[in-house]
N, C-alpha and C positions, 0 to 999 in steps of 0.2 A: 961049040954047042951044035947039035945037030940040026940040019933046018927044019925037020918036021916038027920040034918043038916049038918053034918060034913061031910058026903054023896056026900050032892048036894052042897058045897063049893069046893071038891077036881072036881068032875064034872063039875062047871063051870069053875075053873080052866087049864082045858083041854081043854074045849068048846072054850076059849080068848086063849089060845096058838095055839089051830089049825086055827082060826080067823086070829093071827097075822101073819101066816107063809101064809097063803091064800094071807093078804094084801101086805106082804113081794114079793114072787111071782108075783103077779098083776103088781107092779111098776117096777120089773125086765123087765116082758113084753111089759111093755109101754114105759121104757124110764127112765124113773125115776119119784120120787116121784111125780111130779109135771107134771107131763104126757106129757113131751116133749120126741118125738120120736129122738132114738138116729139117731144122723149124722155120715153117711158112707165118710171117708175119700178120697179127691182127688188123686190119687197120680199124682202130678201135676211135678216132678221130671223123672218121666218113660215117663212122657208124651212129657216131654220137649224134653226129647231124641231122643225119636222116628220123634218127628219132625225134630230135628235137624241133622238125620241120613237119613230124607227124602228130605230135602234140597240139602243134601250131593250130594244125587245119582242124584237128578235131576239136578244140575251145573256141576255136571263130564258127566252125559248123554249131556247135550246143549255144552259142550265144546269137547268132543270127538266124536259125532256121526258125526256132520260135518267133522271132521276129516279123519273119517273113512270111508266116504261117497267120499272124493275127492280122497283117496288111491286107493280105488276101481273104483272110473273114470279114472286115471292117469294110473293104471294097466294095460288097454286097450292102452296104449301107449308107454308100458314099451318092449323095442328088448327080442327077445328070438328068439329060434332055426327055430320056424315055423312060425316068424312075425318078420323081421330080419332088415325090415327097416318100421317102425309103420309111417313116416312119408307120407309115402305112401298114408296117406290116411286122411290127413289135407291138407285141401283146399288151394292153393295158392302158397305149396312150390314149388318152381323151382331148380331141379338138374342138373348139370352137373360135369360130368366127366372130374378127372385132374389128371395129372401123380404128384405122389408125389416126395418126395428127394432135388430137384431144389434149389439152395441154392442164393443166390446177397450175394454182399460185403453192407457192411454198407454205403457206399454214394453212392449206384445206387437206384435210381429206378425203380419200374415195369407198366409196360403199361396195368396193368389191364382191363380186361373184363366186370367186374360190378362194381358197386359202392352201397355197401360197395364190394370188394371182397369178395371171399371165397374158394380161389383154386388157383393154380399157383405158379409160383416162388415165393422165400420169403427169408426174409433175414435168418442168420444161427444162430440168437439167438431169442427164444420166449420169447411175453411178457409173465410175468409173469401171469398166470390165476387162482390163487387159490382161485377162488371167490371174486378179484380184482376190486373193483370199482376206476377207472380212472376220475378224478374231470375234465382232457383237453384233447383234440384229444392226438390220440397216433398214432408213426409212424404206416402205415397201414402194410408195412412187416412185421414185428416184430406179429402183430394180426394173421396175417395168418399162423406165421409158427404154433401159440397155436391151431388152428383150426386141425393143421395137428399131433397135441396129442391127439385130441378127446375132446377139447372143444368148447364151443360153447359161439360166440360172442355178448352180447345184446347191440347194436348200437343206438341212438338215437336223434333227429337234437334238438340242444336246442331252437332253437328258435320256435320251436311247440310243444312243451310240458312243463307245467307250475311246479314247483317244486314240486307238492303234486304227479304230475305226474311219476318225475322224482325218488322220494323218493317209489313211490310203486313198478318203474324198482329195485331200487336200494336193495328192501325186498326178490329179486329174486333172485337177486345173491350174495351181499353180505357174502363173508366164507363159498359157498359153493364151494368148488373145484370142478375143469375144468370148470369153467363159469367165465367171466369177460367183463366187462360193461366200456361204454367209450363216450363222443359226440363224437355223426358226422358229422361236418361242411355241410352245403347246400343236405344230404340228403332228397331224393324226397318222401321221407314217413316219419311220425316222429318216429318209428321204425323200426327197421332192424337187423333180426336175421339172425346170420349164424353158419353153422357149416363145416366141412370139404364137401364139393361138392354140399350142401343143402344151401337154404336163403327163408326165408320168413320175407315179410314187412306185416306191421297191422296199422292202423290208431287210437289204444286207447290200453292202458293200461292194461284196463278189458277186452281186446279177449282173449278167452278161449285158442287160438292156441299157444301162448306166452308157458303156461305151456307144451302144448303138445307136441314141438316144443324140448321143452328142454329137459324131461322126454323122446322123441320118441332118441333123436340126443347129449345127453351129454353121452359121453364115452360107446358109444356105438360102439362095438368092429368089428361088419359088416363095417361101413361105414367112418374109417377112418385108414390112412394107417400105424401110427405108434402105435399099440394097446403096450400098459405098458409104452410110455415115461415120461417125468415128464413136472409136469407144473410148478412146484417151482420155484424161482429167481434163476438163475443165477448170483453168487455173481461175481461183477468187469465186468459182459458185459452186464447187463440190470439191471437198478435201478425203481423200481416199484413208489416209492418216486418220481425220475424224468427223469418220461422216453423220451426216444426219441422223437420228434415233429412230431406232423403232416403237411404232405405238400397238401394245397389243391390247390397249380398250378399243371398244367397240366406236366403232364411227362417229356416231350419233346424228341427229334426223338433221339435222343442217350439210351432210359430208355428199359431196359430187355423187349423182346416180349413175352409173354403167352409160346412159344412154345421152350422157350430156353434149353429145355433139348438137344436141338441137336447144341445148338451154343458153339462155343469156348471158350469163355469167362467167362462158367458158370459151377461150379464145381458140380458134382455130390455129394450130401450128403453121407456118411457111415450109412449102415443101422442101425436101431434104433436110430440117431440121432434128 
């Protein structure tokens, strides 16, 4: 065999292996043999995440912003050194001044000045207020004397406000200590808030002043005379379960006057009482 043969056999040799490795290469670039382009992977796992990380923030932002948006309104009615009675400045309360201490025996009555009261003599044991909702009237002394601990009374006539009503009172105060809620037989608003020397009445559930009201006047330490007493039960002289009645006759001409700190018959409280 001639040698230029054997030549150009090892030469085409090399020619079809640099060929193959070209075609090799070519279909690396395309995809494969068969020239589909490779597919770039989802990652549909990181993505799920991120959503579900961004759901997260956006139900904690919807549930907390309003939160933090009525702290910040209620703020403006919260007592401090250089705003000592916030109520001052919601529409409609009406104040009067009362000597505190003033004590009745359990079967006198007092000849109150308002209705509901919110000041005056009282009897010598408080209802219980630790954010006490009262399902029936409650003797009204016993109310009064909580008022003169620094809490505040949410009052309401059941026969003007219908139970979705009475249930969004009742979201107010329910367990929150020195507030306690109770009907008010024939009051002439179907709410009525009190606190030691303050009261404002409202006609709906949803007035803003209700919070203000409470936030400006619950244990707040200017405007009520016994600052640190307790509002807890009294075990053996008032049962929260079943307390004393309410009496809506009228007084009658034997029942304690408004101004009994100077009458005989009415004992001076011991302070912090």
């Amino acid at each position: 065999m001639p040698s230029g043969s054997v030549s150009g056999g090892s030469g085409n040799k090399k020619t079809g292996a640099k060929s193959s490795k070209a075609i090799q290469a070519a279909k690396k670039k395309s995809g494969g043999a068969r020239g589909v382009p490779a597919q770039r992977q989802i990652p549909w796992l990181t993505i799920g995440g991120v959503a579900l990380v961004v759901v997260l923030v956006a139900v904690i932002a919807v549930s907390l912003i309003p939160k933090y948006q009525n702290q910040q309104e209620m703020s403006a009615w919260t007592p401090s050194e250089s705003n000592q009675d916030p109520s001052d400045d919601i529409e409609g309360v009406l104040k009067i001044e009362y000597p505190a201490g003033v004590h009745v025996a359990p079967g006198q009555r007092v000849a109150y000045d308002q209705s509901p009261p919110f000041g005056g003599p009282h009897d010598s044991v408080w209802a219980t207020c630790t954010g006490t909702v009262y399902e029936q009237p409650v003797r009204t002394e016993n109310m009064v004397h909580s008022l003169e601990h620094g809490a505040v009374w949410v009052a309401y006539n059941p026969d003007l406000l219908d139970d979705a009503a009475v249930d969004t009172l009742r979201q107010k105060v329910d367990g929150r200590t020195y507030t306690l809620m109770s009907p008010y037989p024939d009051l002439d608003t179907p709410i009525a808030l009190q606190s030691w020397g303050h009261q404002l009445k409202v006609d709906s559930v949803d007035d803003e002043r209700i919070d203000q009201f409470i936030s400006a006047l619950r244990l707040n330490q200017y405007t009520y005379p016994e600052v640190g007493a307790s509002c807890s039960t009294i075990p053996g002289s008032f049962d929260p379960a079943n307390p004393p009645a309410f009496d809506a006759s009228e007084p009658g001409p034997d029942a304690v006057p408004m101004n009994a700190e100077t009458a005989g018959d009415m004992q001076q409280a011991p302070a912090g009482s």
